[in-house]
Every structure is written in structure tokens, then in C-alpha cells.
C-alpha positions in Angstrom: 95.5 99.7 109.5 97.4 100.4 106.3 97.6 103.8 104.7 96.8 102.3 101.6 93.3 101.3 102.9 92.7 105.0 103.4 94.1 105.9 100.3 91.8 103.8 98.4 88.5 105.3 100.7 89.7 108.8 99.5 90.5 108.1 95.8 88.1 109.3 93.2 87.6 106.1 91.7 85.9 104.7 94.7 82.7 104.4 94.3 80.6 106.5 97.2 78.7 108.5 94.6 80.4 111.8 96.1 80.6 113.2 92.9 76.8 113.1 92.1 76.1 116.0 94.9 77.4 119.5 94.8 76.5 120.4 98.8 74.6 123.4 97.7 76.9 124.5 95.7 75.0 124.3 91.8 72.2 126.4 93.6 74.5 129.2 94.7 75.7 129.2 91.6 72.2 129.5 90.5 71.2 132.0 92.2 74.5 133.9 91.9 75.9 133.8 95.9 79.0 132.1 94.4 80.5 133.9 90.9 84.0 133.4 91.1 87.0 132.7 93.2 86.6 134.9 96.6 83.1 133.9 97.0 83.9 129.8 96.2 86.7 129.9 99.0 84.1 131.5 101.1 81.7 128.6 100.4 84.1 126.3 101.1 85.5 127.4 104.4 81.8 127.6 105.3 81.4 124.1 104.3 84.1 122.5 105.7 83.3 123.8 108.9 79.7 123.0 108.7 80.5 119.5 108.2 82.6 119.4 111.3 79.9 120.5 113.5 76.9 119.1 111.9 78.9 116.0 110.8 81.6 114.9 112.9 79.5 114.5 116.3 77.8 111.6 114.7 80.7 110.2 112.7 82.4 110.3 115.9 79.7 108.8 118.3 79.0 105.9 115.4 82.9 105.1 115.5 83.3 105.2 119.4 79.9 102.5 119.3 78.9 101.3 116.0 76.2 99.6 118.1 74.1 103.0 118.5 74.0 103.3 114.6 70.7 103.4 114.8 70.2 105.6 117.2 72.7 107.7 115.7 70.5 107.4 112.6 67.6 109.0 113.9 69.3 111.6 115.4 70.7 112.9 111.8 67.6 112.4 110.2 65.9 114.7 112.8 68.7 117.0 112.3 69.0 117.2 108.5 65.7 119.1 108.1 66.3 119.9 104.6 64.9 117.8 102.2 67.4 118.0 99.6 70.5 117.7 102.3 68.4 114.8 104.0 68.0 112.9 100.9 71.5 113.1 99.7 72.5 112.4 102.9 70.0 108.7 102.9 71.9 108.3 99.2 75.4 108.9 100.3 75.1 107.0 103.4 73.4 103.6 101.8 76.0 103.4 98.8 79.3 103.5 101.1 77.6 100.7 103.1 76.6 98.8 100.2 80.1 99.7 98.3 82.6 98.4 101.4 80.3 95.1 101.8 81.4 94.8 98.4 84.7 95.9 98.1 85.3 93.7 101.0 83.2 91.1 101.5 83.9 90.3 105.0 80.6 89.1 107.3 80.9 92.3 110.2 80.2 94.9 106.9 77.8 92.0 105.1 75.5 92.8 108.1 76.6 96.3 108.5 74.9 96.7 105.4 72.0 95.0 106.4 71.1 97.1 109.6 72.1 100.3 107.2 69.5 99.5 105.1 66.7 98.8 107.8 67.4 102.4 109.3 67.4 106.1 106.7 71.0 105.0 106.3 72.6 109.1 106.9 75.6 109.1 105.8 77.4 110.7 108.7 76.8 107.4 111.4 77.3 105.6 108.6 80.6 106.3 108.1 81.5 106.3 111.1 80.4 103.0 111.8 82.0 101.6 107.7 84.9 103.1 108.7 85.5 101.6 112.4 85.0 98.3 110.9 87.3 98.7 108.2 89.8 99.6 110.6 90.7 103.2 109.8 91.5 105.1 113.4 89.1 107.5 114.9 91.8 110.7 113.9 92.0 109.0 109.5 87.7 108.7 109.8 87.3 112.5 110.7 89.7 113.7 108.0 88.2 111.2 105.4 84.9 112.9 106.1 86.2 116.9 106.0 88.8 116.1 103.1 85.5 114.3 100.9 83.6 117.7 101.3 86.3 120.0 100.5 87.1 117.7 97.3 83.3 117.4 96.5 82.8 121.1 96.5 85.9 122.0 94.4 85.1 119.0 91.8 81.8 120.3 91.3 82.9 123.9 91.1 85.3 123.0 88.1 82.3 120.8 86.4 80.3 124.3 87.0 82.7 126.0 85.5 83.2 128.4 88.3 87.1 127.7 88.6 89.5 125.8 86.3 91.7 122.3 87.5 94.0 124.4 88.3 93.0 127.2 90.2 91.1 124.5 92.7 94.0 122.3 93.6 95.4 125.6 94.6 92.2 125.8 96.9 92.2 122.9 97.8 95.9 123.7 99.1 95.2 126.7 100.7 92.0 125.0 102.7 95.0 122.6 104.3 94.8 125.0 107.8 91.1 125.4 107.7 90.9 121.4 107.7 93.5 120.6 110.3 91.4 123.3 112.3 88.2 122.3 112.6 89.3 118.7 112.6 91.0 119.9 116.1 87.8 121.8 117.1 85.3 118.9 116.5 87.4 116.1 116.9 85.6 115.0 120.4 81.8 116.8 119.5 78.9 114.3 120.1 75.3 114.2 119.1 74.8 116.6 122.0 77.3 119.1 120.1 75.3 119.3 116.6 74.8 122.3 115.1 74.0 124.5 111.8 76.8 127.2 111.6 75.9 127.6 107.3 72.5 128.3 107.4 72.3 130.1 104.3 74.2 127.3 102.5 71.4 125.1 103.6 68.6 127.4 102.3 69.7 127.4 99.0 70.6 123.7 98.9 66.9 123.1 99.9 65.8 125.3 96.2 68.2 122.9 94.2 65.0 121.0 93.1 63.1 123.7 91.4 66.3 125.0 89.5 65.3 124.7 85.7 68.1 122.9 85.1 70.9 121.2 87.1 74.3 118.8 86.9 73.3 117.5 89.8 71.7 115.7 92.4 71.8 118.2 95.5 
């Protein structure tokens, strides 16, 4: 594997449609959980980790046997008992299967796609099993996924208006040890090991639809 393959994966200009969701974060805006610095880094924190225990045991387990993917799929979609988190999770999941069949059109993601699309698609086994077949190692998969959430959240806090450019790189910085440690914690979770640790993050993602008016899609 080259490091410019994972490079690319984690550039902006690749197209996942990332940048479409907030994770909850427009409706704690909203509802005014989240008003400023101390309370975004709080979000954050609680996000990252969320994603590396209800996340990671199924990007993991798709990676170790892409084969289960769609057993893996019905596990998250069980899981993901919010609508709004379940639907941008079907969204997320089907575009970075469709985008690296086309990015690379190579036959093994040509009918990756194809079983992707006959399953709910989540984007957690999803990536897990893109990202094996791309040849990324286990260790680059898990940080693609916590480094895309941590980048999603700040990018939509600075189109929210919460923080400036500048003052989220600098939390994006300062989140460096809260990344290398819950990569450590999850790095071997399964599907056995899912769990909610944000639940009040996911309560207020699930009112994002009936917000008068939103940026965005979750």
C-alpha cells in the first residue's frame, strides 16, 4: 500500500459525501447544547469516541472478512436505531462503494459495489470491506474512519459558524491524543463489542428533521 492511496481517501476533494452530514451536530446547535468552543470540543471528544465503539467493531470485523459484509450489514442497521443516523449511515456507505468502483475500476470493487447495493449498504462494514480491497492495512482503515468524523464535525462547525478556520485546525490539533486513544482502545472490538456511549448526541441527531431549517442532511 502507498501512503498516497490513503492520502487521497482522506482528502476533501474525494468524493464520500462526508461533508453533506453534520453527525448531530446542526441540531445541537439548534437546540443550543453546543454555543461555542468548550462545549464543540466536548461534542467532538464525545464523537470521536462514539464512533470507535459503535463504528470500529464493524469496520473491523468487515476488514478481517469482507465476506460477512452482509452480515455485518444487518448487524449495523439493527444497531443504528435512529432514523436520521441510520439513513446517513445507508447514504454514506453506498457513495464510498459506488465512488472507489469508480475511482478505480478494478473487478473485486465493481462487484463490491454490487453486493453493497443489494444489502442497506451502512457505511461502517462498508468501509471496512472498500478499504481491505483497496489495500489500506487494518491500523490506516481505523484511523481513516475516526480522522473523517473528527474532520466532519469541525467542517460543519465552521459552516455553522460556531468556530472560525482557524480556531478548528487548532481543535482539530488538540483532538490528536483523543484519536490515537480510542484508536488503541477499539482497535480489536467486534460486533459483539458495539455500543452507544453518546446517547444524547444521538437524541438530538434523531430531531434534525423537524428543525425549521437546516445546512444539512443529518
Amino acid at each position: 500500500m502507498s501512503d498516497w492511496l490513503t492520502w487521497q481517501i482522506v482528502d476533501s476533494a474525494f468524493p464520500t459525501g462526508i461533508f453533506a452530514h453534520s453527525w448531530g451536530l446542526e441540531s445541537a446547535w439548534q437546540h443550543g447544547e453546543v454555543d461555542g468552543s468548550p462545549a464543540l470540543r466536548r461534542f467532538l471528544e464525545a464523537s470521536v469516541h462514539q464512533a470507535g465503539h459503535g463504528a470500529l467493531p464493524l469496520v473491523n470485523a468487515a476488514f478481517d472478512d469482507p465476506g460477512e459484509l452482509e452480515v455485518l450489514d444487518e448487524i449495523a442497521d439493527a444497531f443504528l436505531l435512529n432514523a436520521v443516523g441510520n439513513r446517513a449511515s445507508r447514504i454514506q456507505g453506498r457513495t464510498l462503494a459506488a465512488t472507489a468502483a469508480r475511482v478505480w475500476p478494478l473487478p473485486a470493487l465493481e462487484l463490491l459495489e454490487t453486493r453493497v447495493l443489494a444489502t442497506a449498504a451502512h457505511a461502517a462494514p462498508v468501509s471496512g470491506a472498500v478499504f481491505r480491497t483497496l489495500g489500506l492495512t487494518r491500523t490506516s482503515t481505523q484511523r481513516v474512519v475516526l480522522f473523517g468524523v473528527a474532520r466532519g464535525v469541525l467542517s460543519a462547525a465552521v459552516r455553522l459558524g460556531i468556530v472560525g478556520s482557524f480556531e478548528a485546525q487548532g481543535l482539530q490539533a488538540a483532538c490528536t491524543p483523543w484519536l490515537d486513544q480510542v484508536a488503541a482502545e477499539c482497535a480489536d472490538l467486534g460486533p459483539a463489542d458495539l455500543a452507544q456511549t453518546a446517547p444524547l448526541i444521538d437524541i438530538l441527531q434523531a430531531g434534525h428533521d423537524r428543525l425549521y431549517s437546516r445546512l444539512f442532511q443529518s
